[in-house]
ZASE-688616 format. One record per residue (C-alpha): residue in three letters; residue number from 1; x, y, z. Coordinates in Angstrom, 3 decimals. Layout:
 residu num       xx       yy       zz
    ala NUM        X        Y        Z
...
//
This chain:
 residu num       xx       yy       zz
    unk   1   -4.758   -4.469  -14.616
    unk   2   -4.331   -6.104  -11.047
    unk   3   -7.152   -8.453  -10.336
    unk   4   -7.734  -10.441   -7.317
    unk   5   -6.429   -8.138   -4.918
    unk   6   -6.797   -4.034   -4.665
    unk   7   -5.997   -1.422   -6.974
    unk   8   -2.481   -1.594   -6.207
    unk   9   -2.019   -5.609   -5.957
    unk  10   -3.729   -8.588   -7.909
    unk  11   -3.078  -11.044  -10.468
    unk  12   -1.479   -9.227  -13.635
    unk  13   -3.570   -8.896  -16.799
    unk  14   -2.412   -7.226  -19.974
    unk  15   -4.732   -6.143  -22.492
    unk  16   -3.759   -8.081  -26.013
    unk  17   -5.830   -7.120  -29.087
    unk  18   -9.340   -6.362  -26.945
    unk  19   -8.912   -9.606  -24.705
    unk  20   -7.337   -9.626  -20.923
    unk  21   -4.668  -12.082  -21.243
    unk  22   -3.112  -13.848  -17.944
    unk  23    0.913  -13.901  -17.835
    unk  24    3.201  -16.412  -17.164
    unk  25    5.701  -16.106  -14.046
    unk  26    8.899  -16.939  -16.461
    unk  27    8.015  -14.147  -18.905
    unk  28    7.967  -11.874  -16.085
    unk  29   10.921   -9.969  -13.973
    unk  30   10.965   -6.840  -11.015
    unk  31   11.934   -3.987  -14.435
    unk  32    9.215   -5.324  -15.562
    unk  33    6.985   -4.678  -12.507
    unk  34    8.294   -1.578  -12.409
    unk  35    6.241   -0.421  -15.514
    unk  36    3.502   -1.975  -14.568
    unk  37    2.886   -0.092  -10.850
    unk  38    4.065    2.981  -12.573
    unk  39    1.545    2.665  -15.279
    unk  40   -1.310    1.935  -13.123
    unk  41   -0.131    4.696  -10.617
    unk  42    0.687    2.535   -7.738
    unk  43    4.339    3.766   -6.978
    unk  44    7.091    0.754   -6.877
    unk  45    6.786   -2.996   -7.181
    unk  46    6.668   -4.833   -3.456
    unk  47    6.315   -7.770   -4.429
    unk  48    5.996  -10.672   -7.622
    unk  49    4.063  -13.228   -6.408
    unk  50    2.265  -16.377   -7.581
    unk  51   -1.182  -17.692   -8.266
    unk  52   -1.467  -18.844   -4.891
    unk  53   -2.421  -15.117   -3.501
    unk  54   -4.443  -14.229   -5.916
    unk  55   -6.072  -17.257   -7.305
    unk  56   -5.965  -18.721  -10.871
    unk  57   -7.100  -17.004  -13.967
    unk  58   -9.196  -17.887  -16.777
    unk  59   -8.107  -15.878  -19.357
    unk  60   -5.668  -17.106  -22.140
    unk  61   -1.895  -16.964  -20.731
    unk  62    0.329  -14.869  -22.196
    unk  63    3.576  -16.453  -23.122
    unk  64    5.640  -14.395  -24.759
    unk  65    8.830  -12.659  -22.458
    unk  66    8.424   -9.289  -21.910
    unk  67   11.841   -7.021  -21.606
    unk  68   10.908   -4.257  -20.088
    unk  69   14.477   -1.552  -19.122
    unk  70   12.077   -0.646  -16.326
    unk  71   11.485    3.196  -17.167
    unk  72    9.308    2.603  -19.697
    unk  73    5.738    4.526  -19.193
    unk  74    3.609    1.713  -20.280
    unk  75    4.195   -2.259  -20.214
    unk  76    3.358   -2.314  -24.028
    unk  77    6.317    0.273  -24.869
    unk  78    8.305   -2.870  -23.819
    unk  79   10.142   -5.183  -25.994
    unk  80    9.160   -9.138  -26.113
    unk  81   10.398  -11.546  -27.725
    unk  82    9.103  -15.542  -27.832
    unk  83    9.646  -17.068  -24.227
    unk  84   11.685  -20.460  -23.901
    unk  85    8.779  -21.523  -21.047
    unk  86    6.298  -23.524  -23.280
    unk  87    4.253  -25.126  -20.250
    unk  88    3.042  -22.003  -19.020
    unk  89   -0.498  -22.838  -17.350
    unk  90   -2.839  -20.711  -14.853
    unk  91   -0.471  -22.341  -11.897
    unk  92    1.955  -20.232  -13.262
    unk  93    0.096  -16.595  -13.106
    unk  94    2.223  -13.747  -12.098
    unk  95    0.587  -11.614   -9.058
    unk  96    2.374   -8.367   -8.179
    unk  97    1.846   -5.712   -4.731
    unk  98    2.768   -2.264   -5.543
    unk  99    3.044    0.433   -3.407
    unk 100    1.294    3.082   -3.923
    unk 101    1.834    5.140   -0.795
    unk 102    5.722    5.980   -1.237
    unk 103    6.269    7.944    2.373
    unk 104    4.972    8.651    5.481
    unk 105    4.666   11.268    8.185
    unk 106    3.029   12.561   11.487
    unk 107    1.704   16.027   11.912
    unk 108    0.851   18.196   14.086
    unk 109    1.811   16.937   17.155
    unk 110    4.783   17.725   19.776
    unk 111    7.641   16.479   17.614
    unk 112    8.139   13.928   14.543
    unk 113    6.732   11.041   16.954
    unk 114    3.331   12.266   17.191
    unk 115    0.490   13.806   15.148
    unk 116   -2.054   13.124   12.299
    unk 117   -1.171   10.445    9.869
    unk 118    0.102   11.679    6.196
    unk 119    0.835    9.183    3.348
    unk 120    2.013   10.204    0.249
    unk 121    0.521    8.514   -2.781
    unk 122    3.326    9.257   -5.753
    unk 123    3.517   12.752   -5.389
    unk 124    0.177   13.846   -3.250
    unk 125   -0.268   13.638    0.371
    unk 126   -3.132   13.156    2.520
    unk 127   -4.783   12.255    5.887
    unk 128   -5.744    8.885    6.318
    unk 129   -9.470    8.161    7.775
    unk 130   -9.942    6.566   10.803
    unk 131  -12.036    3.398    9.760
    unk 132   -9.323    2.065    7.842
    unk 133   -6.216    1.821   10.500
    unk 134   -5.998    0.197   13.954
    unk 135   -3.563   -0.478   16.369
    unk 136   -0.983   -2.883   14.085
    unk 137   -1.028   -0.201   11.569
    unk 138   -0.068    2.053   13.882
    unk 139    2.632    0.238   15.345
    unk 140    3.723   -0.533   11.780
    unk 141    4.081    3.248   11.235
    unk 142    5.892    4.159   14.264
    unk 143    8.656    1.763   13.334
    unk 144    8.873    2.740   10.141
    unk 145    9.197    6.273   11.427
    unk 146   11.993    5.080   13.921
    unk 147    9.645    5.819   17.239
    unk 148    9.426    3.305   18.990
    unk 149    6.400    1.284   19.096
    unk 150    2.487    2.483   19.473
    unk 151    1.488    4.088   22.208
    unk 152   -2.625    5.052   21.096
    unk 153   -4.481    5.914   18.224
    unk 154   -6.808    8.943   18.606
    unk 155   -9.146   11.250   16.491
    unk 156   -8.756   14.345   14.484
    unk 157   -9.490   16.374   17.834
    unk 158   -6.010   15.959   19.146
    unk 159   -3.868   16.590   15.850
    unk 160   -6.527   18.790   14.083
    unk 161   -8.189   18.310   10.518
    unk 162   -6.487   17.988    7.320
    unk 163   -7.027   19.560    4.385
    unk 164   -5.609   17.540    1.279
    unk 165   -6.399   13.547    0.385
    unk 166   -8.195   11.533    2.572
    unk 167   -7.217    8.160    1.823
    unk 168   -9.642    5.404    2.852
    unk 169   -7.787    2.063    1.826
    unk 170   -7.976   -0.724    4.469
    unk 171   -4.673   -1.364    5.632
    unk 172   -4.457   -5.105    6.858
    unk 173   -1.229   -5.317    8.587
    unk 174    0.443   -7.987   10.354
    unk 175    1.996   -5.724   12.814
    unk 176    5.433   -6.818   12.617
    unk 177    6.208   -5.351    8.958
    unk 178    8.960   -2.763    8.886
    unk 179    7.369   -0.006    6.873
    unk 180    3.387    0.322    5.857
    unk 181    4.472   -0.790    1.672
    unk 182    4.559   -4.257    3.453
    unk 183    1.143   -4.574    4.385
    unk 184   -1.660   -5.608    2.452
    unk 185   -4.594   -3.284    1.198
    unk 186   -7.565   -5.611    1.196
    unk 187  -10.259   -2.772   -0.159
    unk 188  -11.964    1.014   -0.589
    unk 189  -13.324    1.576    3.132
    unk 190  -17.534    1.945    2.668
    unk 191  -17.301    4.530    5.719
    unk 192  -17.892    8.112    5.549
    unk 193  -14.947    9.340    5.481
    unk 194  -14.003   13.091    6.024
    unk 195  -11.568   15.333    7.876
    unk 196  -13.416   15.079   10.960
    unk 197  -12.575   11.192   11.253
    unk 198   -8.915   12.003   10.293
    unk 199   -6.520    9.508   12.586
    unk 200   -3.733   10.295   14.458
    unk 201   -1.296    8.451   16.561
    unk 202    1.241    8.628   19.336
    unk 203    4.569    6.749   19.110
    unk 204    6.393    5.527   22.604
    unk 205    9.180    7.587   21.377
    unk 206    7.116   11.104   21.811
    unk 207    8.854   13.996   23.795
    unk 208    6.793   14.249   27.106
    unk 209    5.967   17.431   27.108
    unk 210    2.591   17.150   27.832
    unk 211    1.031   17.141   31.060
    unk 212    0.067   14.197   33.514
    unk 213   -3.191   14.316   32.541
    unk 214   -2.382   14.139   28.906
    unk 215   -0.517   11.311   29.056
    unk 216   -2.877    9.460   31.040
    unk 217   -5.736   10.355   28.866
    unk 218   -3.504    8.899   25.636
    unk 219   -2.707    5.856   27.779
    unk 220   -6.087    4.965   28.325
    unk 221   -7.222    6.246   24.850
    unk 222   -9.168    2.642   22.656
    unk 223   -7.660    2.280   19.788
    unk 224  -10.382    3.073   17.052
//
């Protein structure tokens, strides 16, 4: 499990003989984050980290080094042998960011640029609600979709309602990451979340095909 964080990111624990066990950053490499996001079904390792971002555990460390090939299903399917780290201490806890939505696309809207927002969580897509994405997310998106920078976010009345997922994780971006993996998920949005408060946006990078009054109604359009 990933604890300190979301679903996706945290402070590893392993489960050893009925007790959550903390593990040590030497024992630990990216095949062997590999298993772990696959196993918890949070796509591909981001990101090995420290204690410092997800604070310091109080379990008993786990020292031993674990060899995972990185295509195993499960971490324990792994080999491990004894680790030559014997001062392995709670300043030394591995943290790991997965990232659980693999892709990313707009629908719905005039060309590739523009529309409702799709992520793709391993092999599922769905519509992302409304109360968990602003304006850096947005811009995030746009150039990791190659469009240019945000123009507006708007409401499921311009793109239409999905039908699939909705996803409601909180995504707390920086706004100058190059793809939406980058950012952090700090929780589960509380909202109600339903098709109706699906979000869409509007890259810079949009054909103009719509009319004057479109565009000036996006322009001026808060972002939610």
């Amino acid at each position: 499990r990933l604890v300190g964080g979301s679903r996706c990111s945290g402070r590893l624990e392993i489960l050893d003989d009925q007790s959550w066990v903390s593990v040590c950053d030497a024992a630990f490499d990216q095949q062997d984050a590999e298993v772990v996001c696959r196993e918890l079904d949070c796509g591909a390792p981001v990101q090995v980290l420290g204690e410092d971002d997800f604070g310091k555990g109080d379990a008993q460390m786990w020292t031993q080094e674990i060899q995972c090939r990185g295509n195993e299903s499960q971490i324990h399917l792994c080999p491990i042998s004894p680790s030559h780290e014997n001062n392995c201490s709670h300043e030394n806890d591995v943290g790991l960011v997965c990232a659980g939505y693999t892709d990313a696309k707009l629908m719905n809207g005039s060309d590739f640029c523009s529309g409702r927002v799709e992520l793709r969580f391993l092999n599922e897509w769905g519509s992302v609600c409304d109360a968990c994405w602003d304006m850096r997310a947005a811009s995030v998106l746009c150039r990791q979709l190659n469009c240019g920078i945000a123009v507006s976010v708007v409401g499921s009345d311009w793109f239409g309602e999905g039908s699939g997922e909705i996803w409601a994780d909180v995504f707390d971006c920086y706004g100058n990451e190059t793809k939406l993996s980058e950012c952090s998920i700090s929780s589960w949005s509380r909202a109600e979340c339903s098709h109706r408060r699906d979000v869409g946006v509007v890259c810079s990078r949009v054909k103009l095909i719509w009319g004057t009054a479109t565009l000036h109604k996006l322009s001026t359009a808060a972002p939610l």
